[in-house]
C-alpha positions in Angstrom: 78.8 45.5 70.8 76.9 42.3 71.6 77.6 38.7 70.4 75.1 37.0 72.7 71.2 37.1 72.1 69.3 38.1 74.9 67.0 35.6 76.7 63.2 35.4 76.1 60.6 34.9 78.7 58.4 31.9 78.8 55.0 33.8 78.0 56.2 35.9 74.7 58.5 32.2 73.4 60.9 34.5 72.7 58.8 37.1 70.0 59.4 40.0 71.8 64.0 39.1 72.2 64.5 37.4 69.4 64.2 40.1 66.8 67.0 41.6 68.5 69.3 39.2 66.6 69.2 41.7 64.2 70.1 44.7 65.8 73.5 43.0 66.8 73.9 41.8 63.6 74.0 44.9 62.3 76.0 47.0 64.8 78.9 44.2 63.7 78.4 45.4 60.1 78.1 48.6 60.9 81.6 48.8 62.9 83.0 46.4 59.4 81.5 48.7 56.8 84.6 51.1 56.3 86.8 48.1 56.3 84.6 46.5 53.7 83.9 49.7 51.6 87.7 50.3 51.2 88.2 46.5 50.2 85.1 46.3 47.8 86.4 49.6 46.4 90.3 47.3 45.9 89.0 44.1 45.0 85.1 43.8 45.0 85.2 39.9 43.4 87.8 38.5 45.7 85.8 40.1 48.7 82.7 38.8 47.5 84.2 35.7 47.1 86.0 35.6 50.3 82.6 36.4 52.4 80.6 33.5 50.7 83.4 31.0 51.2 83.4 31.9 54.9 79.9 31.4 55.4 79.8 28.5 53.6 82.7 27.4 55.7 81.4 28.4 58.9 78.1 26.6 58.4 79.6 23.3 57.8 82.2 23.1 60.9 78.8 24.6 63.2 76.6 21.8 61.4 79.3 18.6 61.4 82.0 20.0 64.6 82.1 19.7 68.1 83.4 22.8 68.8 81.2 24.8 71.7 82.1 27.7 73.7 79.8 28.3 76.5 81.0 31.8 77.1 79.7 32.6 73.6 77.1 29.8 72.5 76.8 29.5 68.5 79.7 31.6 68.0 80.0 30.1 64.7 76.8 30.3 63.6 76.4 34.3 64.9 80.2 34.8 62.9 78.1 33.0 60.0 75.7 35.9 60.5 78.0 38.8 60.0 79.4 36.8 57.0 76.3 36.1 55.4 75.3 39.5 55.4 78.6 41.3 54.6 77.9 39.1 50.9 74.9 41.4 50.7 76.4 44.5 52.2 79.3 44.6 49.6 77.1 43.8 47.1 75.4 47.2 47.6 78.9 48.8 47.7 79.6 47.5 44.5 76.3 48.3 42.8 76.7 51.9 44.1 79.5 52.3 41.8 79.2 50.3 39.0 77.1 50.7 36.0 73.1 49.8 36.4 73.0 45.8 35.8 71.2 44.4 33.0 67.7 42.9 33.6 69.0 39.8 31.1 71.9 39.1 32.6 69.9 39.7 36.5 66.8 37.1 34.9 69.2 34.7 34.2 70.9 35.2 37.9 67.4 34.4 39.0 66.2 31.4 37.0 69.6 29.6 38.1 69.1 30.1 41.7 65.7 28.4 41.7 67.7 24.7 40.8 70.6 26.0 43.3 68.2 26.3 46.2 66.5 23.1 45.5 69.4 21.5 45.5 71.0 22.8 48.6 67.3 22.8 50.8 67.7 18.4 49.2 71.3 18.0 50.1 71.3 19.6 53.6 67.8 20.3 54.5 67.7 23.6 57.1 66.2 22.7 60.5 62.2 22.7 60.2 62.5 23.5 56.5 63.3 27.5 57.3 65.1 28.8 54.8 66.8 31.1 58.3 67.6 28.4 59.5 70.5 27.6 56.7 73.0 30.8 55.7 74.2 28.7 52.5 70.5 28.3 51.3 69.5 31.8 53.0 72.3 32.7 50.3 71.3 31.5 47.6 67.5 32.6 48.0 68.4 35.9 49.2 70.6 36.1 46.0 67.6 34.8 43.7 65.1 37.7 45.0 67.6 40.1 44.8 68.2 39.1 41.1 64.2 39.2 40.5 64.3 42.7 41.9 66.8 43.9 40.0 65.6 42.2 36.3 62.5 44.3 37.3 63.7 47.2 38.3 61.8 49.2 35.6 58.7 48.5 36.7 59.2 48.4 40.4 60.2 51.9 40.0 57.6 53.1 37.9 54.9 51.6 40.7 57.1 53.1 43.4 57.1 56.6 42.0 53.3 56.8 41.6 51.6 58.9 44.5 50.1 56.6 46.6 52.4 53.8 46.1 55.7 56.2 46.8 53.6 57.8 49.9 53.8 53.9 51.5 57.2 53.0 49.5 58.8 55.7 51.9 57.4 55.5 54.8 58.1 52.2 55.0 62.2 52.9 54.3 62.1 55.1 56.7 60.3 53.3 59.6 61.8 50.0 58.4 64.4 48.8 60.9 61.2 49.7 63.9 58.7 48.2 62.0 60.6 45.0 62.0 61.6 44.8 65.9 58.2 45.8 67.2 56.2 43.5 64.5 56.7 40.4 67.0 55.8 42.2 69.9 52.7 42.9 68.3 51.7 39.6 66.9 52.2 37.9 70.5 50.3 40.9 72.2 47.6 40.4 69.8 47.6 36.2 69.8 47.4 36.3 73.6 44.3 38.4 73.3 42.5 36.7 70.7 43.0 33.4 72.5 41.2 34.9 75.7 37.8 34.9 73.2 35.1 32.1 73.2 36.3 30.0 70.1 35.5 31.7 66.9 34.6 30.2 63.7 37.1 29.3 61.3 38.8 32.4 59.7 38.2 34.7 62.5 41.2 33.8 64.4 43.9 34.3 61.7 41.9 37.7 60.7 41.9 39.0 64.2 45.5 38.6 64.7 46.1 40.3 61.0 44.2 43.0 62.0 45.6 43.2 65.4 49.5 43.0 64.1 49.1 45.5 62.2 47.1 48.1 64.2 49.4 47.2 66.8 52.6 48.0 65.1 51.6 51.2 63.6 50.8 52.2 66.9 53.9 50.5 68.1 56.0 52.6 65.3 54.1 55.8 66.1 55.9 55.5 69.2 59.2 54.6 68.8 60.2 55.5 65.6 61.0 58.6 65.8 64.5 57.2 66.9 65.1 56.5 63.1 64.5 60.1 61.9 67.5 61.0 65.1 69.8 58.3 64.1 69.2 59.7 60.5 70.1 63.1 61.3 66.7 64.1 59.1 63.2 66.1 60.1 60.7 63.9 61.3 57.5 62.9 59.2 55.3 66.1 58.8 52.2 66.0 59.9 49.5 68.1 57.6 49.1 71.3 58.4 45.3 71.3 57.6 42.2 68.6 58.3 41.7 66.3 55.5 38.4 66.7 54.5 36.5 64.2 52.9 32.8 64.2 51.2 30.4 61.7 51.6 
């Protein structure tokens, strides 16, 4: 159960490590989730409550205190990420067993996170202007798409059931937590290449390494994410059974 991040080396800056945040992110959750599930199931509004005020807390004494532990550097700001994300994690809980929630009531949610995250990106701006950078305002903009996703949950899932939009809906879900960690890998691997060519006219570059990111993380996923249909306990993708023939 890591609380450290592992170290990048100096020719990747870090791509290729620092997506692993996540992973030990999410084993903390992941160890917390019964614990959470049977106190969302008891008291789901004073959890919530409890989780924001904590990483609202925890931000401020990281941002404004002195406290450092070189044993475990940003320990407050790593707690902050369990914290952050447990908001979210109950909130699925709670939306699992509760009634479907209104699109009014989820528009509204929306429109009055738009002022909220001005406000707090103006009152304690987030180091280089990334919202990652801040958990209060990743909060509050998290909360905002989430609200836009659910006041449009009709016709998300109306797109998503159509054939060649629920072919690519699911195979993304289910090759999700790869496609993430080996996306940087591939976007570093592809810059380093395109940077050994001649200069190239404006455009080129930026298309190059869209094309090469994500040819290079389907092949990347191809490989290694096969671990997600094990961890799943579920049969891996089929492959046809026959040719696809196309005419021309």
């Amino acid at each position: 159960l890591p609380f450290n991040d592992p170290h990048g080396s100096v020719w990747e800056a870090g791509w290729l490590a620092q997506p692993l945040w996540y992973v030990r992110c999410l084993l903390w959750l992941l160890v917390l989730s019964p614990l959470l599930y049977r106190a969302a199931r008891r008291a789901p509004r004073l959890l919530i409550a409890v989780l924001v005020a904590a990483t609202l807390a925890l931000e401020i004494v990281y941002r404004n205190g002195t406290w450092h532990d070189d044993a475990v550097p940003n320990a407050l700001w790593r707690a902050g990420d369990i914290s952050l994300y447990a908001v979210f994690l109950v909130l699925g809980f709670v939306h699992s067993r509760s009634d479907e929630v209104a699109p009014g009531r989820a528009f509204t949610a929306a429109l009055l996170a738009v002022p909220l995250a001005v406000g707090v990106a103006l009152v304690a701006r987030p180091q280089d202007g990334i919202v990652n950078n801040s958990h209060i305002l990743h909060l509050v903009v998290g909360g905002g798409w989430l609200a836009v996703a659910l006041a449009l949950r009709a016709p998300i899932a109306a797109l998503a059931s159509k054939g060649g939009a629920s072919a690519v809906v699911r195979g993304i879900g289910r090759r999700s937590l790869s496609i993430y960690l080996w996306h940087t890998a591939a976007v570093i691997t592809t810059w380093h290449l395109v940077v050994r060519l001649a200069p190239l006219p404006r455009g080129v570059h930026s298309v190059l390494l869209g094309l090469g990111t994500v040819a290079g993380t389907l092949a990347l996923v191809a490989v290694v994410g096969r671990v997600e249909d094990l961890a799943a306990r579920r049969a891996p993708l089929a492959l046809p059974r026959r040719p696809i023939l196309v005419r021309v």
